[in-house]
Each structure stands twice: as structure tokens, then as C-alpha cells.
C-alpha positions in Angstrom: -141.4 124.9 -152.1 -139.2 126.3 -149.4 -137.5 129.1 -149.9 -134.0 129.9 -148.4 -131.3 132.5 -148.0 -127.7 130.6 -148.3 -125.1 132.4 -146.7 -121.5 130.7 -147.0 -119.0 131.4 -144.0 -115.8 129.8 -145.1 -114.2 130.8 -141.9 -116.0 131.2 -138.3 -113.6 133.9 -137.2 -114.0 137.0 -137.3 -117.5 136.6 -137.5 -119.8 139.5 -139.3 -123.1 138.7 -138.1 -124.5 141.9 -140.2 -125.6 139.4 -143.2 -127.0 136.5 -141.4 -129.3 139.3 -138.9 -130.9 140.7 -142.6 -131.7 136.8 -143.8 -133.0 136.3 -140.1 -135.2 139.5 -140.0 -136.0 138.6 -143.5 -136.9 134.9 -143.3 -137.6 134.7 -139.3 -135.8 131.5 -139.7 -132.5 130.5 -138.7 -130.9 127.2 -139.7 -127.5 126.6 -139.8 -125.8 123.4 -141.3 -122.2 123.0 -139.9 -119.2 120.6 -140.1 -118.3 122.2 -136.5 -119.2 119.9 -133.3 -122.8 121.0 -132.0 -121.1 123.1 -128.6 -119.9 126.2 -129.4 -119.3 125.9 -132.9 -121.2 128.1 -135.5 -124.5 127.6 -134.9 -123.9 128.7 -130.7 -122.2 131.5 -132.8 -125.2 132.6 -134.9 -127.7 131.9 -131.9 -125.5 135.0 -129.8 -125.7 137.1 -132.4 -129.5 136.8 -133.5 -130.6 136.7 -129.9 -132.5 139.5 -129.6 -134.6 138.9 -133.1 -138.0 137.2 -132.8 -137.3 133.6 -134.7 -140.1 131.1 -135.5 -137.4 128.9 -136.4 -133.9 128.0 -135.2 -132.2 124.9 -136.0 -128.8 123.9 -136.1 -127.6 120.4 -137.7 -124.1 119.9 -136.7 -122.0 117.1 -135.4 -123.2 115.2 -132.3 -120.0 113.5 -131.5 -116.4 112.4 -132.3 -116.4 110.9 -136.0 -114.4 107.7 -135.2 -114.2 106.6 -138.7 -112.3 107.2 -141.6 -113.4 107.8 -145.0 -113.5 110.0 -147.8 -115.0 113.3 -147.2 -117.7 112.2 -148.6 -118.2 109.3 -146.7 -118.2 110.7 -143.5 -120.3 113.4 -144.3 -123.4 110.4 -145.3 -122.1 108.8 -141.9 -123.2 112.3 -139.7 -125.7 113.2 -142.1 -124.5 116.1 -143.8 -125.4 115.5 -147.3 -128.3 117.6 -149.1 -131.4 114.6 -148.6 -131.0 114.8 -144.7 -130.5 118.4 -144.7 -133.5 119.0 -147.4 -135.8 116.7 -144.9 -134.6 118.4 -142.0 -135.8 122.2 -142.7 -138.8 120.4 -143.7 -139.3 119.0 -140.3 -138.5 121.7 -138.4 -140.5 123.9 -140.6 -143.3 121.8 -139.9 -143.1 122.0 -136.2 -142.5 125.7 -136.3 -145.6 126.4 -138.0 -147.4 123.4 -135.7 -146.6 125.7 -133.0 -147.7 128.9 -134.1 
């Protein structure tokens, strides 16, 4: 099992980091999933405000580049990989090699 602390941020700014630094002094994890592009978007966001806490793991699955499709919602979100199976294997891969490294 993996445990996790889901935090919702419906809206980037204004950002309150004081939730997200408990869950990351909590869990010494940080992993944000994002719709956002990978450069400054909210992970760059969480990473500056969680900089000074010691993190085993940090990971941030965002978008890459440009979505040049179109779709459904849905269908672009299988197409970067934002869909619960890739985000699931994810935190177990990165968890992995965070306690590989240990």
C-alpha cells in the first residue's frame, strides 16, 4: 500500500503553501500531478515553497509539451498521461528509487 495526502488546489493563485508544508513534513514526499506545463507551473510553485524541508521524494508529473491534438478531456488526458494507472505506477516508481537511494 502507499499511503498519500491529496490536497486539491483548484486555482494556483494565491497560493497557501501552509497545507502542502504539513503533508510534506508529514509524508517527506512531495508529488504533484498537474494539468499546468512542467516550467513554472505548480509543481516549480510547490518546489519554492517546500525548499527548505528535507524531501526523500519530489516528483512532479506535468505536461512536457504543447498538446497538438484535440479530444475530449478525457482523451487528452490518456494522450499526456494523466489518468489514475500512469499516475498510480508513477509514485510507485519514484518511490522505489527514493528508497533505492537512501
Amino acid at each position: 500500500g502507499v499511503g498519500v495526502d491529496l490536497i486539491y488546489l483548484p486555482q494556483v493563485w494565491p497560493f497557501d503553501p501552509s497545507l502542502l508544508r504539513l503533508s510534506c513534513q508529514k509524508t517527506s514526499s512531495l508529488f504533484v500531478v498537474s494539468e499546468l506545463h512542467e516550467n513554472g507551473g505548480l509543481f516549480d510553485q510547490c518546489l519554492k515553497n517546500c525548499a527548505d524541508l528535507k524531501l526523500d521524494l519530489f516528483h512532479g508529473l506535468e505536461i512536457s509539451d504543447f498538446v497538438r491534438e484535440y479530444g475530449s478531456y478525457t482523451d487528452l488526458c490518456k494522450k499526456v498521461g494523466l489518468v489514475p494507472e500512469v499516475i498510480y505506477e508513477e509514485v510507485l516508481k519514484r518511490k522505489s528509487i527514493s528508497s533505492s537511494v537512501k
